[in-house]
PyMOL commands that place a pseudoatom at each C-alpha (Angstrom):
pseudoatom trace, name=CA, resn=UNK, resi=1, chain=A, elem=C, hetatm=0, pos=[71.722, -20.289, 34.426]
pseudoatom trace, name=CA, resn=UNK, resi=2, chain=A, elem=C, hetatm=0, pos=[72.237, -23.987, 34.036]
pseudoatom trace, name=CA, resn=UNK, resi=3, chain=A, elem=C, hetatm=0, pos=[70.808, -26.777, 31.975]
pseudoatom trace, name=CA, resn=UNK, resi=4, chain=A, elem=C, hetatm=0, pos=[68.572, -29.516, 32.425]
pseudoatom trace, name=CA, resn=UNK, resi=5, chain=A, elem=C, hetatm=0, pos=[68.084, -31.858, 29.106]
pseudoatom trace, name=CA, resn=UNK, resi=6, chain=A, elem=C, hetatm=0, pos=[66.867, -29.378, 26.263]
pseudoatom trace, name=CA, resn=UNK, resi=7, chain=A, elem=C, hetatm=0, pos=[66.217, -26.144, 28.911]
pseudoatom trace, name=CA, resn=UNK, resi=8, chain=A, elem=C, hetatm=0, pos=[67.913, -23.514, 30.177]
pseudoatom trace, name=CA, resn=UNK, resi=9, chain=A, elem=C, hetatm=0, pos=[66.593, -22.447, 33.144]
pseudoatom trace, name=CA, resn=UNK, resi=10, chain=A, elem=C, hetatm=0, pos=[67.177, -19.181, 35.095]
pseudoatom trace, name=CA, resn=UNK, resi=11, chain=A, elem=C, hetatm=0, pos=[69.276, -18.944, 38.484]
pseudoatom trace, name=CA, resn=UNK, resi=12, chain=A, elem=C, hetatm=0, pos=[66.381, -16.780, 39.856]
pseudoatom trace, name=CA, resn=UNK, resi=13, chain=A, elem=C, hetatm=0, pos=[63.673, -19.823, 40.002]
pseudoatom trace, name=CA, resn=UNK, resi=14, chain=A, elem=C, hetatm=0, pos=[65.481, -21.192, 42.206]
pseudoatom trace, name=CA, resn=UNK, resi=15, chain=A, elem=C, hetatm=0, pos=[66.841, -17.839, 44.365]
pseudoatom trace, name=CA, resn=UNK, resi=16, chain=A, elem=C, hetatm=0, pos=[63.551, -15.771, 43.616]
pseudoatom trace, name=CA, resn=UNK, resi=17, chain=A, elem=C, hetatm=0, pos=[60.889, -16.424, 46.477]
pseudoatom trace, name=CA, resn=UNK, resi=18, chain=A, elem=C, hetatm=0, pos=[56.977, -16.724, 45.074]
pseudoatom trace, name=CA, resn=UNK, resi=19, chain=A, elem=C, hetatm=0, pos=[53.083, -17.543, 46.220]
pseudoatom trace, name=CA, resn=UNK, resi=20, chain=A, elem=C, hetatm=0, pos=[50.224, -16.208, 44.860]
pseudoatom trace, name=CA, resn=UNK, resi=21, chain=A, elem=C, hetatm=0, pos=[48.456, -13.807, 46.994]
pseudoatom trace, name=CA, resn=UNK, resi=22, chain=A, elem=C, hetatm=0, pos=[44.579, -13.753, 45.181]
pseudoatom trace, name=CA, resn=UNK, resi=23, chain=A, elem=C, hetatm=0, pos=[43.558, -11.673, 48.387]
pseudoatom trace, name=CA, resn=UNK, resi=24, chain=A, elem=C, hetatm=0, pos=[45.750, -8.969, 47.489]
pseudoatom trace, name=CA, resn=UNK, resi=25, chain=A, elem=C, hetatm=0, pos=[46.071, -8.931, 43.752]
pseudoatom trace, name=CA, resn=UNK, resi=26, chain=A, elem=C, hetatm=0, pos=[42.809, -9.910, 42.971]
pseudoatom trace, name=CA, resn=UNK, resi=27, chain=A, elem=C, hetatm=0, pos=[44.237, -12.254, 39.903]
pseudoatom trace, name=CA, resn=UNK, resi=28, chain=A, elem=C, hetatm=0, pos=[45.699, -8.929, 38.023]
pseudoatom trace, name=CA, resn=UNK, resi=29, chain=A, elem=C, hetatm=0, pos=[47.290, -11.366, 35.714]
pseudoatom trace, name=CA, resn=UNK, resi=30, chain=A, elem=C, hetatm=0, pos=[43.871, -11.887, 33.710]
pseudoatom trace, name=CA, resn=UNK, resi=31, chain=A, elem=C, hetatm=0, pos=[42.967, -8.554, 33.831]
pseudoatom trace, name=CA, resn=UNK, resi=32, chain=A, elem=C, hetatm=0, pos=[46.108, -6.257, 33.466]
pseudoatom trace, name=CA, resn=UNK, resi=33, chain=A, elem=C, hetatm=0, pos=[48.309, -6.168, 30.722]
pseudoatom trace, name=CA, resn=UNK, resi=34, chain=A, elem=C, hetatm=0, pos=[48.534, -5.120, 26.399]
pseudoatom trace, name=CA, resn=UNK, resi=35, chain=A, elem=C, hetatm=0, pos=[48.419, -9.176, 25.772]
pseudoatom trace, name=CA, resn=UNK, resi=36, chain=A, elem=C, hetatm=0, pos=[46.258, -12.338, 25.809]
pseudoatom trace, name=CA, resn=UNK, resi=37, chain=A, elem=C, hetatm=0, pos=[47.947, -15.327, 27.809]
pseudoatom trace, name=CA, resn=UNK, resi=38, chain=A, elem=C, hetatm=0, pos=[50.577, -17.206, 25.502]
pseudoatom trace, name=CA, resn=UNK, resi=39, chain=A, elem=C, hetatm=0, pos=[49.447, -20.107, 24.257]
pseudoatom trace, name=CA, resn=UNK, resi=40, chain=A, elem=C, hetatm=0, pos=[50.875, -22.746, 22.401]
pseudoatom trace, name=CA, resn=UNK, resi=41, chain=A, elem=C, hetatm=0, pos=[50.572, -24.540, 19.018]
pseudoatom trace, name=CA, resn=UNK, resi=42, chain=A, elem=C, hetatm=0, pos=[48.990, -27.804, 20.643]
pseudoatom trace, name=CA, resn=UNK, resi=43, chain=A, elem=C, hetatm=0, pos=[46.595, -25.669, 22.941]
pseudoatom trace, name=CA, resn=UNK, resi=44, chain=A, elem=C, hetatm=0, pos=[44.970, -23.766, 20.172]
pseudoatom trace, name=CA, resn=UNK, resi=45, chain=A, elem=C, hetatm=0, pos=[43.200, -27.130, 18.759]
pseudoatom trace, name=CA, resn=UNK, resi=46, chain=A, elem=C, hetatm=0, pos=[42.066, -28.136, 22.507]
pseudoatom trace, name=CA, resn=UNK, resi=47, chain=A, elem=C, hetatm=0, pos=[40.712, -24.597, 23.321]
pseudoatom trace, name=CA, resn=UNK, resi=48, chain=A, elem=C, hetatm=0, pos=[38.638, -24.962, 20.125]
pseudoatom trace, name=CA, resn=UNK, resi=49, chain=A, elem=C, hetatm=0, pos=[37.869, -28.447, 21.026]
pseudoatom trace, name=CA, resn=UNK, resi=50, chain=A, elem=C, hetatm=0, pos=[36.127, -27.500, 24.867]
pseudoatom trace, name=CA, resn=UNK, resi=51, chain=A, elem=C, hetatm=0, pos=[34.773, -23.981, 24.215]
pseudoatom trace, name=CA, resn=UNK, resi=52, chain=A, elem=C, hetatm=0, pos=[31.176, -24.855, 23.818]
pseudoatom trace, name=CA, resn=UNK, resi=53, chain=A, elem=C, hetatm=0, pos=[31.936, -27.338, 27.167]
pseudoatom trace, name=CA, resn=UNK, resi=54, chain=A, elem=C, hetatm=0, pos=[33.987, -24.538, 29.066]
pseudoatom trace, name=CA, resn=UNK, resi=55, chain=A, elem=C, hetatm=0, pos=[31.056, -21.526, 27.855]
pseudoatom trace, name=CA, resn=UNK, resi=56, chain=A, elem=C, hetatm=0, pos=[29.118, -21.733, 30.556]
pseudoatom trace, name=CA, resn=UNK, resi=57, chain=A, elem=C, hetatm=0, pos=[31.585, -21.144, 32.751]
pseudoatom trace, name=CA, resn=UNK, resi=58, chain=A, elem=C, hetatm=0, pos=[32.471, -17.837, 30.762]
pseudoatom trace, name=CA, resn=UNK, resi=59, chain=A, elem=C, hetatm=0, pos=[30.932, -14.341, 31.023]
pseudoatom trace, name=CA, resn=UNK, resi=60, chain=A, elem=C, hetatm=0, pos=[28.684, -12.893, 28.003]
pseudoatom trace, name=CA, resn=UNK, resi=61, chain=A, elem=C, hetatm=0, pos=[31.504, -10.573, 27.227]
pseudoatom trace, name=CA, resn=UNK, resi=62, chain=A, elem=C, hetatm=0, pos=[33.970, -13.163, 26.725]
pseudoatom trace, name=CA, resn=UNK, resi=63, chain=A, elem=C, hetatm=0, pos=[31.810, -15.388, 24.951]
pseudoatom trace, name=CA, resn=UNK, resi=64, chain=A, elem=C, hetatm=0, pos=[31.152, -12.555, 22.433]
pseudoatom trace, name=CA, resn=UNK, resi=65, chain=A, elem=C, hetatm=0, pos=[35.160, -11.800, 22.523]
pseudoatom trace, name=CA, resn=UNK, resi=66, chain=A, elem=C, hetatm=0, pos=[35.578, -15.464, 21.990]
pseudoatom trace, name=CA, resn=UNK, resi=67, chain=A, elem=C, hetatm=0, pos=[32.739, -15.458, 19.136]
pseudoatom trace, name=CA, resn=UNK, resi=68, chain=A, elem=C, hetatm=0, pos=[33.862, -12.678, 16.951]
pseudoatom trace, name=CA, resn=UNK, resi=69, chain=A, elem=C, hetatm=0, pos=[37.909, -13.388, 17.486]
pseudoatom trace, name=CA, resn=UNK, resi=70, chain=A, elem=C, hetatm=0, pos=[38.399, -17.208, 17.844]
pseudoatom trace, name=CA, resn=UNK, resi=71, chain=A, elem=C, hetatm=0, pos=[39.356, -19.361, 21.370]
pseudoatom trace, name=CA, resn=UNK, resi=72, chain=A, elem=C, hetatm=0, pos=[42.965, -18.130, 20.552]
pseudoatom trace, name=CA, resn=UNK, resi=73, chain=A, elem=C, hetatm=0, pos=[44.364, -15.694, 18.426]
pseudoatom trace, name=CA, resn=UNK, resi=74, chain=A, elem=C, hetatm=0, pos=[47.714, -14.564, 16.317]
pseudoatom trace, name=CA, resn=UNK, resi=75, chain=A, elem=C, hetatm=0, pos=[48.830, -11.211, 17.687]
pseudoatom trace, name=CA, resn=UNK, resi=76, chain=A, elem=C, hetatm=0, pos=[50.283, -8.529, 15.932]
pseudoatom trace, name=CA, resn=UNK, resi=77, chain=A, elem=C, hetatm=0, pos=[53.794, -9.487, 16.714]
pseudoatom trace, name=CA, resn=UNK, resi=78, chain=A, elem=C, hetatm=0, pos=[52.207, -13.288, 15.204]
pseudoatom trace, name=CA, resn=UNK, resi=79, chain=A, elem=C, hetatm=0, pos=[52.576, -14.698, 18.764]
pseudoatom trace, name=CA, resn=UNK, resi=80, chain=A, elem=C, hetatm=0, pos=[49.269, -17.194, 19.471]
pseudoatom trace, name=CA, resn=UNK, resi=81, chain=A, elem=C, hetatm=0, pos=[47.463, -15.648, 22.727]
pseudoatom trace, name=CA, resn=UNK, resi=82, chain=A, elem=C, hetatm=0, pos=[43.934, -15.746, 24.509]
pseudoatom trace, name=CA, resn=UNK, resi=83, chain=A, elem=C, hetatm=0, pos=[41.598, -13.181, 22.591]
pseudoatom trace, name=CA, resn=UNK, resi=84, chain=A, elem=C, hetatm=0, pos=[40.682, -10.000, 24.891]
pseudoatom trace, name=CA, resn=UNK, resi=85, chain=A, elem=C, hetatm=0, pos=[37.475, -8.147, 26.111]
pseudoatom trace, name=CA, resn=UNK, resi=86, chain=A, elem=C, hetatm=0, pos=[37.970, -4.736, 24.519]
pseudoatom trace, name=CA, resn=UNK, resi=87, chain=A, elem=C, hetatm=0, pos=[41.614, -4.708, 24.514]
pseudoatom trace, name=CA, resn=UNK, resi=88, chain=A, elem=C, hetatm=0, pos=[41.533, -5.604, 28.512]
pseudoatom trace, name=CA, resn=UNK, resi=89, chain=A, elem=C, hetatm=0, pos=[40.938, -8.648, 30.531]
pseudoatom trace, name=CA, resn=UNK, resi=90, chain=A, elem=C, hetatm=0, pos=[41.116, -12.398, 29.086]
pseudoatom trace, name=CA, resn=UNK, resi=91, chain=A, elem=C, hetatm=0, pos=[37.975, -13.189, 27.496]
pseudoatom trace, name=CA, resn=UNK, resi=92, chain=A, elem=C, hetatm=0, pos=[38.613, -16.630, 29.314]
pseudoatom trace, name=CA, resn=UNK, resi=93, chain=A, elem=C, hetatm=0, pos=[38.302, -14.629, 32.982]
pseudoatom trace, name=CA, resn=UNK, resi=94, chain=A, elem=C, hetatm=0, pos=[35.705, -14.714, 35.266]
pseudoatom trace, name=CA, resn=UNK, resi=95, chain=A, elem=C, hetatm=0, pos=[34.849, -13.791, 39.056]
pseudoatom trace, name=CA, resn=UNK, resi=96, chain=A, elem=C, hetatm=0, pos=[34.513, -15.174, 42.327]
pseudoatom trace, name=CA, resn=UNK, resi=97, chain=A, elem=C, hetatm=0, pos=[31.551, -13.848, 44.471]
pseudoatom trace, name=CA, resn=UNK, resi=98, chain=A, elem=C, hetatm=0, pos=[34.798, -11.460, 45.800]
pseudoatom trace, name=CA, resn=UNK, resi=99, chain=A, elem=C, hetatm=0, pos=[35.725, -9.722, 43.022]
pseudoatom trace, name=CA, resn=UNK, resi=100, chain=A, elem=C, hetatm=0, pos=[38.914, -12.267, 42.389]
pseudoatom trace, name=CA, resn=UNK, resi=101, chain=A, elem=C, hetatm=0, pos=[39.775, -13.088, 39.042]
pseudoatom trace, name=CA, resn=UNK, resi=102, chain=A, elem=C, hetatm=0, pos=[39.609, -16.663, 37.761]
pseudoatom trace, name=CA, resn=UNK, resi=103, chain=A, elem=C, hetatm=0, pos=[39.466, -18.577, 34.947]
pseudoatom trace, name=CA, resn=UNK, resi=104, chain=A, elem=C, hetatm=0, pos=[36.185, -19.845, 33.313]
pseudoatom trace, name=CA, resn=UNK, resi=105, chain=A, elem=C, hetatm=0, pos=[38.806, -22.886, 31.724]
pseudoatom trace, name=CA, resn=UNK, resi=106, chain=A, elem=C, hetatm=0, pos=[39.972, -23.594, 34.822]
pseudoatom trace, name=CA, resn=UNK, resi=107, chain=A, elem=C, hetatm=0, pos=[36.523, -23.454, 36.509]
pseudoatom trace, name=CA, resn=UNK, resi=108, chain=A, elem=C, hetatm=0, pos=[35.144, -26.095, 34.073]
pseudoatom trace, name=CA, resn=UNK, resi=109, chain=A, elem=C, hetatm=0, pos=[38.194, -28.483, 34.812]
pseudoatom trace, name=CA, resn=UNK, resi=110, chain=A, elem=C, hetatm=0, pos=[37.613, -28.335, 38.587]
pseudoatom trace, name=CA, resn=UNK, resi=111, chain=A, elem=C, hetatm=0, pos=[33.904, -29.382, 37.962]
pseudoatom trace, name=CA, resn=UNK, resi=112, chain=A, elem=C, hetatm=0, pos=[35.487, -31.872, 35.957]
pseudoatom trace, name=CA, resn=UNK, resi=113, chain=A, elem=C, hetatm=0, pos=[33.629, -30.927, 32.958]
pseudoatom trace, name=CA, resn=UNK, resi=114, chain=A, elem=C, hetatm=0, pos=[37.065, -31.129, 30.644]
pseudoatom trace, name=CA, resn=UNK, resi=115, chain=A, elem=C, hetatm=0, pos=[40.289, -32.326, 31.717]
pseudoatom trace, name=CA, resn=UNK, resi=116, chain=A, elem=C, hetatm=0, pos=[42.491, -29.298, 30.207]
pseudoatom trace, name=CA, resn=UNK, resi=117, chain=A, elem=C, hetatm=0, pos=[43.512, -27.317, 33.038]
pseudoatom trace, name=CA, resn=UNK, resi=118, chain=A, elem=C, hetatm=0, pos=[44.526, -23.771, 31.615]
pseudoatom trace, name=CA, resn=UNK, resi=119, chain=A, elem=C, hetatm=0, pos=[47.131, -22.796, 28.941]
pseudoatom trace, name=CA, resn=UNK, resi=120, chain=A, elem=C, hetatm=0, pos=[50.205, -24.296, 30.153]
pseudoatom trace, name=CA, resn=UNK, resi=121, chain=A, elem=C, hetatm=0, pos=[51.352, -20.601, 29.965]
pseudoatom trace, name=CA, resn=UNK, resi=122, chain=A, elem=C, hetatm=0, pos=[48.755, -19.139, 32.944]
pseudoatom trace, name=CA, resn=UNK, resi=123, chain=A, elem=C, hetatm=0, pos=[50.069, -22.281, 34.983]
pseudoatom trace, name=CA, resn=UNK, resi=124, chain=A, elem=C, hetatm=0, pos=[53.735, -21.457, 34.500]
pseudoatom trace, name=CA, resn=UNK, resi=125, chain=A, elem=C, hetatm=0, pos=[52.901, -18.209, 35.670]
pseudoatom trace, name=CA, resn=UNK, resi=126, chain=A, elem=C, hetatm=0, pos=[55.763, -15.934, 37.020]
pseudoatom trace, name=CA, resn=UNK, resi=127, chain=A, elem=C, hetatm=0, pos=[57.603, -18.676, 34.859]
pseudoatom trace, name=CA, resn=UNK, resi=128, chain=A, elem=C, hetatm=0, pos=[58.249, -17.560, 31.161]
pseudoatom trace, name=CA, resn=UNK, resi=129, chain=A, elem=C, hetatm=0, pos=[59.112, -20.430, 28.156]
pseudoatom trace, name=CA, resn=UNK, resi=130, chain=A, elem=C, hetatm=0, pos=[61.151, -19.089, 25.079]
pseudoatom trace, name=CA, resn=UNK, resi=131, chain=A, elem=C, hetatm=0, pos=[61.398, -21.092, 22.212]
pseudoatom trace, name=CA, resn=UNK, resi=132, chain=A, elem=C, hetatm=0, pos=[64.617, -21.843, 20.384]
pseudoatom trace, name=CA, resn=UNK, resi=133, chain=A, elem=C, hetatm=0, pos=[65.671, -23.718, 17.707]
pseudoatom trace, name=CA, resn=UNK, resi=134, chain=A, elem=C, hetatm=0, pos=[67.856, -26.137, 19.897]
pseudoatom trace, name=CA, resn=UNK, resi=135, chain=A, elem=C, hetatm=0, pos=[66.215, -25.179, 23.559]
pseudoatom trace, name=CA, resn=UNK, resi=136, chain=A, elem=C, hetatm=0, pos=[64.138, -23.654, 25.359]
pseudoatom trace, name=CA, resn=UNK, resi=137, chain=A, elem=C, hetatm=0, pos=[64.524, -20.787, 28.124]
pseudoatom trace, name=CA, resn=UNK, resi=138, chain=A, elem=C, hetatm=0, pos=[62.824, -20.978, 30.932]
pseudoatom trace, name=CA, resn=UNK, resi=139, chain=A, elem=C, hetatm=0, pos=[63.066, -17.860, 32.807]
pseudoatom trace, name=CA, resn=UNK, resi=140, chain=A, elem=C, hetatm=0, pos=[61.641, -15.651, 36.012]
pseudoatom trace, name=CA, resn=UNK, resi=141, chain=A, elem=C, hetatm=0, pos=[59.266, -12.818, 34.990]
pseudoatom trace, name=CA, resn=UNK, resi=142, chain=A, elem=C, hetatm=0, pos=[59.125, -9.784, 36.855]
pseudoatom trace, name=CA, resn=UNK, resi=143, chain=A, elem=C, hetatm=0, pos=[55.706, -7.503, 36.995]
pseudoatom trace, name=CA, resn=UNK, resi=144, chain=A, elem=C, hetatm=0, pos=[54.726, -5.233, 39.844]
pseudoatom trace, name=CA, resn=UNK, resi=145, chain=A, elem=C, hetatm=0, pos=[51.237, -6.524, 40.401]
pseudoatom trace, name=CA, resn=UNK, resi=146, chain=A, elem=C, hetatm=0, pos=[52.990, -9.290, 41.699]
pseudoatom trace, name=CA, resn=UNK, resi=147, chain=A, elem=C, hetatm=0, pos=[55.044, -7.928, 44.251]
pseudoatom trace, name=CA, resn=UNK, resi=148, chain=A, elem=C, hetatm=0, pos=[52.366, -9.231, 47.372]
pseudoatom trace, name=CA, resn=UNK, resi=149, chain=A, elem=C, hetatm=0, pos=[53.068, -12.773, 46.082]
pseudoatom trace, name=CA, resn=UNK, resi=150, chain=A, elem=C, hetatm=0, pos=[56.726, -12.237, 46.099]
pseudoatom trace, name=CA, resn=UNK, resi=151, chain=A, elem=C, hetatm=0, pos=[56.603, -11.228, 49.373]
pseudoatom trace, name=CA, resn=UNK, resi=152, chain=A, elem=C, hetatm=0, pos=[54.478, -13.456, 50.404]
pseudoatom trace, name=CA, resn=UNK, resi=153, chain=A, elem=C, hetatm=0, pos=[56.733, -16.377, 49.132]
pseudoatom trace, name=CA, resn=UNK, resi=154, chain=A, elem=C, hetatm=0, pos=[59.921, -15.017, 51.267]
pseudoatom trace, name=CA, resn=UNK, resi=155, chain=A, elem=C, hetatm=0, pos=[57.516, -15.112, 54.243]
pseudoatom trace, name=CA, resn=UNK, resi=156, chain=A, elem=C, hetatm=0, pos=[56.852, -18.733, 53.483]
pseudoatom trace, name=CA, resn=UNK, resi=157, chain=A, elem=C, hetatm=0, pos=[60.319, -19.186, 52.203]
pseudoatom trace, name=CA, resn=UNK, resi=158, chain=A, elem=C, hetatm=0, pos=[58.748, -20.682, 48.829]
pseudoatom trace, name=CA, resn=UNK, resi=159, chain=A, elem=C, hetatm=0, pos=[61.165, -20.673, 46.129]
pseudoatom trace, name=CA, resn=UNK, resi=160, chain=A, elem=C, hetatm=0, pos=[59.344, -19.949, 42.625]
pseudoatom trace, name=CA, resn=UNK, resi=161, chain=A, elem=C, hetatm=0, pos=[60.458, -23.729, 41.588]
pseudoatom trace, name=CA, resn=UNK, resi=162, chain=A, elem=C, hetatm=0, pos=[58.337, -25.317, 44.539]
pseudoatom trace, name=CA, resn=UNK, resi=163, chain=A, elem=C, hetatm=0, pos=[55.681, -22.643, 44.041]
pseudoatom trace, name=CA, resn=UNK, resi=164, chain=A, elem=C, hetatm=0, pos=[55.415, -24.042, 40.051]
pseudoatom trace, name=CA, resn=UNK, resi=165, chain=A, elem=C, hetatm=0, pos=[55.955, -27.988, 40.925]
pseudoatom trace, name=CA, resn=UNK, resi=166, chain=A, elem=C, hetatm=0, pos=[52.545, -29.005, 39.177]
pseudoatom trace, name=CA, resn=UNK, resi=167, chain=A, elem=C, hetatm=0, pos=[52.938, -26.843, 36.340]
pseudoatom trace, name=CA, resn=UNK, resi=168, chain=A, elem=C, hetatm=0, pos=[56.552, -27.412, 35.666]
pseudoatom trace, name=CA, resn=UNK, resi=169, chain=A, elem=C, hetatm=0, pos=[56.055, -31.140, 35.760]
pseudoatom trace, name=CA, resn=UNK, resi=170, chain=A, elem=C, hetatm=0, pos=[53.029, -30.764, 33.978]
pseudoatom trace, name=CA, resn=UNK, resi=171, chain=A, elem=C, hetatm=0, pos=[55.019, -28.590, 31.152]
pseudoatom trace, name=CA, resn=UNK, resi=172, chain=A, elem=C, hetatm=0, pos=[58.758, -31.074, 30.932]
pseudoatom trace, name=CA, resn=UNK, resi=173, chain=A, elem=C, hetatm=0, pos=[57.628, -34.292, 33.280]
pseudoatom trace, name=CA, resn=UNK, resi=174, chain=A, elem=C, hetatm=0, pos=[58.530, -35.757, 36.337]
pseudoatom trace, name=CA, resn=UNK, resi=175, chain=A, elem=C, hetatm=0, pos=[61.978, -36.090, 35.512]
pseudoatom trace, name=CA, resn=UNK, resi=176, chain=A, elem=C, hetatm=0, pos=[63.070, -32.989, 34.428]
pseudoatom trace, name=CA, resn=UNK, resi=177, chain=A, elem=C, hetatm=0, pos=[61.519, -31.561, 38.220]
pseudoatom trace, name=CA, resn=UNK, resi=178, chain=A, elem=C, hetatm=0, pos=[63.567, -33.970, 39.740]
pseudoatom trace, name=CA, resn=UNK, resi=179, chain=A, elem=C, hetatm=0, pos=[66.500, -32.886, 37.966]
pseudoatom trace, name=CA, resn=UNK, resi=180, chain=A, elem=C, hetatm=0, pos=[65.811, -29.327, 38.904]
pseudoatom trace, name=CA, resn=UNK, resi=181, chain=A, elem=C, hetatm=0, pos=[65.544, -30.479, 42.264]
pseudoatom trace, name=CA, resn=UNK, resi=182, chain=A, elem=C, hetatm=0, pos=[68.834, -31.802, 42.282]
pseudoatom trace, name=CA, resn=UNK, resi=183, chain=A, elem=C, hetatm=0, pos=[70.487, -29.060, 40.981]
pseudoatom trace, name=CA, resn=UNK, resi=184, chain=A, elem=C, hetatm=0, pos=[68.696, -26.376, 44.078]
pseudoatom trace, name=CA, resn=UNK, resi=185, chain=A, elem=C, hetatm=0, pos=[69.486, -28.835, 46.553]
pseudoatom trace, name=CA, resn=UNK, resi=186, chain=A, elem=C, hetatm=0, pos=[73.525, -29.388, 45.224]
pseudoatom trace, name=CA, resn=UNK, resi=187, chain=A, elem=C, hetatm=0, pos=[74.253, -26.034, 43.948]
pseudoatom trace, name=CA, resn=UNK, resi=188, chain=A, elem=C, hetatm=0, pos=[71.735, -23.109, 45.933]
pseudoatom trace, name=CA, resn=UNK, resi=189, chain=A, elem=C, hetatm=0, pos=[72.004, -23.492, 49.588]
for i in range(1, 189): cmd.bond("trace and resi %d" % i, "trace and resi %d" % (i + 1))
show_as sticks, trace
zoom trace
């Protein structure tokens, strides 16, 4: 591990290899798993802001989902997450015309109907942000639905860094990626 400014950041973003592989997972990230998406304090007061501008980009089910539970919710363990369809998928997901998952907030930002892209969380994605007092971690998440993509990134020899460029500049700025640059280039050869 090593720090940049107020993060810690894992070894394994820069050693773990990582691309997306829609074709093969079919975007199991929005569909799989006991938990909405993450999302944080800030986000919960935009999602509220562009539902009725992002809801016809959403399926009926998640609009209902949405409509009885909120744009985000507290979870059990009081973490702030996406509501879910029936305990499943993201109400926020949708599909493309082959069966991949997407995401209706994303949809309505690339037909530049709002200019929120996705929880900052989904865009991190196999990147992981804990919260401390003093710092924050920012760590490599494992999960077996994505082992195509990290196979697909040591065929491409794309490091999970490079992979997350947009999103982790999006999440600490330009120069904190530059930083993190510096410290592959130096100290991971």
């Amino acid at each position: 591990m090593f720090q940049i400014g107020k993060t810690i950041v894992s070894d394994e973003l820069i050693e773990k290899d990582f691309v997306c592989n829609l074709s093969a997972c079919k975007g199991a990230c929005c569909i799989d798993g006991d938990a909405g998406a993450p999302v944080e304090e800030d986000e919960v007061q935009i999602l509220e802001d562009i539902y009725e501008k992002v809801k016809p980009f959403l399926r009926p089910e998640g609009i209902a989902a949405i409509e009885e539970q909120g744009t985000s919710i507290v979870s059990d363990w009081g973490e702030l997450e996406t509501p879910l369809i029936n305990g499943g998928a993201c109400a926020y997901v949708t599909f493309t015309e082959s069966g991949v998952a997407s995401c209706g907030i994303e949809d309505a930002y690339n037909a530049g109907v709002v200019d929120f892209k996705k929880p900052i969380s989904c865009h991190l994605y196999p990147a992981r942000i804990k919260k401390y007092s003093s710092f924050s971690a920012v760590n490599y998440h494992r999960w077996d639905i994505c082992d195509a993509a990290c196979t697909l990134g040591a065929e491409l020899q794309v490091p999970v860094y490079k992979f997350l460029k947009d999103a982790l500049t999006r999440k600490f700025g330009e120069e904190w990626y530059t930083e993190l640059e510096k410290v592959a280039e130096e100290n991971f050869k």
